[in-house]
BALOBA-1460 file (C-alpha; in Angstrom, 3 decimals):
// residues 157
<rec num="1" residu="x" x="-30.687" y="-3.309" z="45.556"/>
<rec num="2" residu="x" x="-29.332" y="-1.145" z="42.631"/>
<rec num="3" residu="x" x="-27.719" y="2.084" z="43.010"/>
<rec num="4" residu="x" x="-29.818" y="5.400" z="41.363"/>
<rec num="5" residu="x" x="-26.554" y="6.409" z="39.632"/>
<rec num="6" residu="x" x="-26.793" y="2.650" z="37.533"/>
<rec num="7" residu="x" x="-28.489" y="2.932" z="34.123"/>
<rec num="8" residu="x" x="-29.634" y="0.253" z="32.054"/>
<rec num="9" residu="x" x="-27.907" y="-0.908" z="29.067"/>
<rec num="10" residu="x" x="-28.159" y="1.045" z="26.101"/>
<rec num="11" residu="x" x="-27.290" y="-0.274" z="22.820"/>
<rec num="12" residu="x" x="-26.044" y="2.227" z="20.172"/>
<rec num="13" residu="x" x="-24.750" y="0.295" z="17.085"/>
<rec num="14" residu="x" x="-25.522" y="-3.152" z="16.164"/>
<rec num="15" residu="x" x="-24.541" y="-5.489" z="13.606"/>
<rec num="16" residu="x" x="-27.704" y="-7.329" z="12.642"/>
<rec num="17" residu="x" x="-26.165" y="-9.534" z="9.111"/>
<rec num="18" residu="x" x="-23.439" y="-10.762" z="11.579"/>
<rec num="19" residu="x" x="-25.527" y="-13.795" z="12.181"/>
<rec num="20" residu="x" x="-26.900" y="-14.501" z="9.262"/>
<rec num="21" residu="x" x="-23.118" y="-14.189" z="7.154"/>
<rec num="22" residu="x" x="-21.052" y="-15.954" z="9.891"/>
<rec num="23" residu="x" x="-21.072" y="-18.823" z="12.339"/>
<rec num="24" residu="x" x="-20.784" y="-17.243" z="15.748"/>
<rec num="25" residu="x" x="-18.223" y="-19.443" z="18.092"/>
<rec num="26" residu="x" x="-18.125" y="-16.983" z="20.942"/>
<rec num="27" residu="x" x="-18.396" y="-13.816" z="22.144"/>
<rec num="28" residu="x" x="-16.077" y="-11.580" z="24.386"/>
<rec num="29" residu="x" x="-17.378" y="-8.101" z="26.161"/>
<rec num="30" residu="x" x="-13.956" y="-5.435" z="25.081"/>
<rec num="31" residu="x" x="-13.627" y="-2.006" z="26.189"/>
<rec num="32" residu="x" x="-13.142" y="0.409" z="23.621"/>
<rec num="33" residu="x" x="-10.765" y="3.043" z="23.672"/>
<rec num="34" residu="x" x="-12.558" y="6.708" z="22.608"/>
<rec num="35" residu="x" x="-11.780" y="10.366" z="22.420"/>
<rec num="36" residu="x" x="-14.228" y="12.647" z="24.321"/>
<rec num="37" residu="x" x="-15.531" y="13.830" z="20.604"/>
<rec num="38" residu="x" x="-16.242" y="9.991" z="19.873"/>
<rec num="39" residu="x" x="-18.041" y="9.486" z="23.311"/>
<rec num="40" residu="x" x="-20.647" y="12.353" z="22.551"/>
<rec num="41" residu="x" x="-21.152" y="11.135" z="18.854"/>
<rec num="42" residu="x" x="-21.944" y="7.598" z="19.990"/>
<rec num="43" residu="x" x="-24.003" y="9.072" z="22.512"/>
<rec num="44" residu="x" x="-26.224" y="10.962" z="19.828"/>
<rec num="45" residu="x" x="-26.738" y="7.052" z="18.463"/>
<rec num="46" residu="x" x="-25.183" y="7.628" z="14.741"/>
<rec num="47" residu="x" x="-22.964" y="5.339" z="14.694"/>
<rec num="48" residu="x" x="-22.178" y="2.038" z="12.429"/>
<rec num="49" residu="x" x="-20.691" y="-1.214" z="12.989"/>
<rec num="50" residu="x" x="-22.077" y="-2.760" z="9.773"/>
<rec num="51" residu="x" x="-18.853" y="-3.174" z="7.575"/>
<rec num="52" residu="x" x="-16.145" y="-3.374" z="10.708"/>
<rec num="53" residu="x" x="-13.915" y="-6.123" z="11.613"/>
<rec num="54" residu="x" x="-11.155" y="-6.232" z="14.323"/>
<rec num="55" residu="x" x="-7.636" y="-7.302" z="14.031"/>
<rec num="56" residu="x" x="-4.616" y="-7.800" z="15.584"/>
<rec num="57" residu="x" x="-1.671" y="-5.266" z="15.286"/>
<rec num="58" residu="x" x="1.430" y="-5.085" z="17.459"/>
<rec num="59" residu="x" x="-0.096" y="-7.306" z="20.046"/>
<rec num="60" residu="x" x="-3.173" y="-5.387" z="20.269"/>
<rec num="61" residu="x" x="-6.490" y="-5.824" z="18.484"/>
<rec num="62" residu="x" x="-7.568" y="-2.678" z="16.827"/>
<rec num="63" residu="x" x="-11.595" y="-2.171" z="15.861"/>
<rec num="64" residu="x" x="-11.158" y="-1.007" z="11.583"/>
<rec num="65" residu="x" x="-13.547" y="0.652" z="9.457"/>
<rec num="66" residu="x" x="-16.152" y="1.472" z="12.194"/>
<rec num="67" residu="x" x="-17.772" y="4.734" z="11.624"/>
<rec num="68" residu="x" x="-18.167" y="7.049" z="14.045"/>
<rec num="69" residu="x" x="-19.147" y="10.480" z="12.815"/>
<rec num="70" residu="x" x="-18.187" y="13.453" z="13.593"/>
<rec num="71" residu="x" x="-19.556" y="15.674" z="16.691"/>
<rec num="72" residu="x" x="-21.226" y="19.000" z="15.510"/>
<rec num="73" residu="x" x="-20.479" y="20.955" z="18.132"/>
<rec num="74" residu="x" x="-16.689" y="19.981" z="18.425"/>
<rec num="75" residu="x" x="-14.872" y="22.540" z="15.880"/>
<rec num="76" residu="x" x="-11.357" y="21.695" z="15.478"/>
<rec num="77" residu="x" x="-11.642" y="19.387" z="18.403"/>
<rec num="78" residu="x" x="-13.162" y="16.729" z="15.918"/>
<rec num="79" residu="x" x="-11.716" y="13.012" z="15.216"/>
<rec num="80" residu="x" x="-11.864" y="11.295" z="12.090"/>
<rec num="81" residu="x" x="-14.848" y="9.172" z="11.158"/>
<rec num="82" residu="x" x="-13.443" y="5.756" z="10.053"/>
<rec num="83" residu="x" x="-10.141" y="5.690" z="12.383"/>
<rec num="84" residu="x" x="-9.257" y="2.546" z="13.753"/>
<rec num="85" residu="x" x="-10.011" y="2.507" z="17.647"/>
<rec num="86" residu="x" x="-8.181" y="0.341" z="20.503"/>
<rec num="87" residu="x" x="-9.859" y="-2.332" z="22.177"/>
<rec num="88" residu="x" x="-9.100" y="-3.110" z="25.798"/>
<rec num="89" residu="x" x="-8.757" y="-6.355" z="26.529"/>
<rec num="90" residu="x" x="-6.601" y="-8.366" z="28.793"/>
<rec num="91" residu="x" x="-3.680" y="-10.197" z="27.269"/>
<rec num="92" residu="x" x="-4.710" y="-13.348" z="28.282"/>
<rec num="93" residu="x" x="-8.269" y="-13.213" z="25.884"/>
<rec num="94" residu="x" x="-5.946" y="-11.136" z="23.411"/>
<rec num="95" residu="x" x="-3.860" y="-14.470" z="23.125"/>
<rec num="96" residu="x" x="-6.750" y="-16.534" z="22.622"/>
<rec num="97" residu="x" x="-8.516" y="-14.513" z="20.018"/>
<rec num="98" residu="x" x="-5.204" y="-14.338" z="18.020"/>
<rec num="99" residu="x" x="-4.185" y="-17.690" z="18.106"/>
<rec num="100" residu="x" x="-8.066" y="-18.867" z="16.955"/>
<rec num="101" residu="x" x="-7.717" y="-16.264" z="14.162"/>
<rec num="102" residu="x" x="-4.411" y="-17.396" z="13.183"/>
<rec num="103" residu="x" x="-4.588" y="-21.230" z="13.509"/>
<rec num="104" residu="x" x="-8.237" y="-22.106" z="12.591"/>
<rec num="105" residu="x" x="-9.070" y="-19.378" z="10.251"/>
<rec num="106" residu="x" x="-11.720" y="-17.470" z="12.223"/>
<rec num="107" residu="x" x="-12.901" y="-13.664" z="12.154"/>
<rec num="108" residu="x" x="-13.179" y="-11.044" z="15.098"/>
<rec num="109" residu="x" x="-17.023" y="-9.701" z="14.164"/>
<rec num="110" residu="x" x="-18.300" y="-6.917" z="16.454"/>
<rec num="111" residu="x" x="-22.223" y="-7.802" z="17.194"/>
<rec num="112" residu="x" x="-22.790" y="-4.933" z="18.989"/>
<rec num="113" residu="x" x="-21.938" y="-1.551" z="20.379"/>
<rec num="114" residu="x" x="-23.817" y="-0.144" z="23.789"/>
<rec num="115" residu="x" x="-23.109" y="1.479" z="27.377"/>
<rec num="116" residu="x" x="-23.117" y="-0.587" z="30.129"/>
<rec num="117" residu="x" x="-24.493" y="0.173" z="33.377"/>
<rec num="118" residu="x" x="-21.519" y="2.568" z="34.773"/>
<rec num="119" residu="x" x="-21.791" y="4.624" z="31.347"/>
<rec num="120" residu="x" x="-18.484" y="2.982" z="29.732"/>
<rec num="121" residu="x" x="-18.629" y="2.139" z="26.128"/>
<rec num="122" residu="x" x="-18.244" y="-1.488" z="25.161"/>
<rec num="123" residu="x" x="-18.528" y="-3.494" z="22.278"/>
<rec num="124" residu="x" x="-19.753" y="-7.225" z="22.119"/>
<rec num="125" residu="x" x="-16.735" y="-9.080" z="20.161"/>
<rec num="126" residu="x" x="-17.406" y="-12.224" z="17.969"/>
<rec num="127" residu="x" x="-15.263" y="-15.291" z="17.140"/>
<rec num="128" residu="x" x="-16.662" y="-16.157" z="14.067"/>
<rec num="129" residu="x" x="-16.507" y="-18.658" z="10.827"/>
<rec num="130" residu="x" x="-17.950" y="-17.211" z="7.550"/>
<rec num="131" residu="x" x="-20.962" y="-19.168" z="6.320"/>
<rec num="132" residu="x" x="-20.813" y="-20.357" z="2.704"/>
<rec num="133" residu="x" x="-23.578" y="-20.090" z="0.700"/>
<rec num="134" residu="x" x="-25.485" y="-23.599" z="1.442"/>
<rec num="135" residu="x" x="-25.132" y="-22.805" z="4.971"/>
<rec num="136" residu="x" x="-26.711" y="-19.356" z="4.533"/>
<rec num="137" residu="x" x="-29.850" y="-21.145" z="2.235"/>
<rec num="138" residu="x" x="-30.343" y="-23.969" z="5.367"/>
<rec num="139" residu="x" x="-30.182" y="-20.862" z="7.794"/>
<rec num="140" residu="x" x="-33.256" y="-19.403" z="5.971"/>
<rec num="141" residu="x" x="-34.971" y="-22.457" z="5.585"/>
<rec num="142" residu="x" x="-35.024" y="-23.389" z="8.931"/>
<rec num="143" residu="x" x="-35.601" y="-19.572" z="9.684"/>
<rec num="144" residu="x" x="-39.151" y="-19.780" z="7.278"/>
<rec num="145" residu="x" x="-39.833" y="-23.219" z="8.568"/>
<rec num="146" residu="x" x="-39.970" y="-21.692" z="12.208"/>
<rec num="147" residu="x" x="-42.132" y="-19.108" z="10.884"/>
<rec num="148" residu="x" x="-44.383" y="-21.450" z="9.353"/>
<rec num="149" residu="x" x="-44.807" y="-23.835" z="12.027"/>
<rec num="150" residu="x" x="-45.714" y="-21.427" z="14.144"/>
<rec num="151" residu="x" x="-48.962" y="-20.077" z="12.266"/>
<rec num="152" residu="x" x="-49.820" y="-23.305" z="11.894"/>
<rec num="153" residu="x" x="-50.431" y="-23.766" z="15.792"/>
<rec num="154" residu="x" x="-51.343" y="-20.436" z="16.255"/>
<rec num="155" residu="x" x="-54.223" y="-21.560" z="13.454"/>
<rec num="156" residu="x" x="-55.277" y="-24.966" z="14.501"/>
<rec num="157" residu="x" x="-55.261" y="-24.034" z="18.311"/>
């Protein structure tokens, strides 16, 4: 049985192109690391993960150019939109998603940004190959064939 204090999921952000532009390897659950200001903005559901990446720096991998806007009510309090955030990881998973990135070439995507049932904020981390154009055209097609097929059978039956 679930406790009353345990909420559902809620997503805030996500990053919907993610799959279409790259070739999604696998996917890690990180803790990110927010001021109280940040917390209450994501809360209010403004936030953007479109155009963010993560990367490694001093050992750690940092979430850049994620935009997180400022809280109204915060005054002076307030952080800055686009800084780059900490994610919490253990160093084990930290050494495997800097050696992929550094020996086979891949990207850290963020898919998406939510609260999990306890009320922490997390965001759903991506190993990832960029697509190059011909994969992106077969993605569609098979996307529209899909599509097609399907009101077909819906049609005939």
């Amino acid at each position: 049985m679930a406790d009353k204090n345990e909420r559902p999921i809620k997503v805030v952000a996500e990053n919907r192109k993610a799959r279409f532009n790259y070739a999604i390897e696998d996917t890690i659950e990180a803790g990110i690391s927010l001021t109280g200001t940040e917390v209450k903005s994501v809360r209010s559901g403004k936030s953007t993960i479109a155009e963010s990446y993560a990367d490694s720096r001093g050992g750690e991998i940092w979430l850049i150019n994620a935009t997180i806007p400022e809280y109204l009510q915060a005054n002076r309090f307030n952080h800055e939109p686009k800084r780059p955030r900490k994610l919490l990881l253990h160093r084990k998973q930290i050494n495997k998603l800097m050696g992929a990135v550094e020996r086979q070439g891949m990207t850290l995507i963020p898919l998406k940004l939510y609260f999990n049932e306890k009320g922490r904020a997390k965001l759903l981390l991506a190993l990832a190959k960029g697509k190059q154009l011909h994969d992106k055209r077969e993605t569609e097609k098979k996307r529209d064939w899909s599509r097609e097929k399907g009101r077909l059978l819906r049609a005939r039956g």
